[in-house]
N, C-alpha and C positions, 0 to 999 in steps of 0.2 A: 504494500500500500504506500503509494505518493501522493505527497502534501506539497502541492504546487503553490506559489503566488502569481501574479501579474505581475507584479514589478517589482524592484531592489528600490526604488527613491522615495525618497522623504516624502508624503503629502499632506497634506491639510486637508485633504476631502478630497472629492472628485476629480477635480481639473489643476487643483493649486499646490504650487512645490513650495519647497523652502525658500530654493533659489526666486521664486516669483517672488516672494516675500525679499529677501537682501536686496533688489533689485528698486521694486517698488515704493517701499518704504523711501528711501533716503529721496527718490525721484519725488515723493510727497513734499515731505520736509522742504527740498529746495523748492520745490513750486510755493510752499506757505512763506518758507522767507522771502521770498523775490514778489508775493505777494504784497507783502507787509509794506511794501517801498511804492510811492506814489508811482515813482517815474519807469519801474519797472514790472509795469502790471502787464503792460501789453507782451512783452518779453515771457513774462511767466505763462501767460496763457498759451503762447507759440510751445513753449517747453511740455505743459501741459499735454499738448494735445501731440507732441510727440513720443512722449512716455505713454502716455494713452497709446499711441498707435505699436507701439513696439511692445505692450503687454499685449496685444490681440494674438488669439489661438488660430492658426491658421492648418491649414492638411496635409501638409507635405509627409509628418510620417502622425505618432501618436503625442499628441499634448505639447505640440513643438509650439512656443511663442516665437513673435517676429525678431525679439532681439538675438533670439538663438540663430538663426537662418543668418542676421545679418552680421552675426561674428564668423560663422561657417565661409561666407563669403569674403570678409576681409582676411580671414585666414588662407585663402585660394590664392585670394588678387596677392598679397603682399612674402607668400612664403617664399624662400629660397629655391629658385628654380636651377638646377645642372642639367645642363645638357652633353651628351656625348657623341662625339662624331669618328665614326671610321669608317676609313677609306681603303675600299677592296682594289684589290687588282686583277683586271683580267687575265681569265686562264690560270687564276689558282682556285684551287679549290677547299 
């Protein structure tokens, strides 16, 4: 007899990891302070609604947030790429 689970990660219920949470959170925090400042309200809001958009659950595989995908891609664009070249000669084999 096998006692499976679904998953190895932290959740909070359903959809919500840890990691949403360390992420989340402090994204709160500075949207309140940068609220807190007349002159940078409109700024906060912009931030706002980018933290908003980078917590959204999208489908690529299970429970993936957008900010996960768009470190998967900065980690693409920016890794160390080697390339190797060689050069055959004919008639050998």
């Amino acid at each position: 007899m096998y006692i499976t689970i679904k998953s190895i990660k932290k959740t909070l219920g359903k959809y919500i990891e840890y990691l949403d949470l360390y992420i989340g959170l402090p994204a709160l925090f500075i949207f309140l302070f940068l609220f807190s400042f007349i002159s940078f309200r409109f700024f906060s809001f912009i931030y706002l609604s980018v933290a908003v958009f980078m917590m959204l659950p999208i489908n690529l595989s299970k429970k993936n947030r957008m900010y996960k995908v768009i470190i998967l891609v900065f980690n693409y664009l920016f890794k160390s790429k080697e390339y190797s070249y060689f050069k055959t000669q004919k008639g050998s084999d």
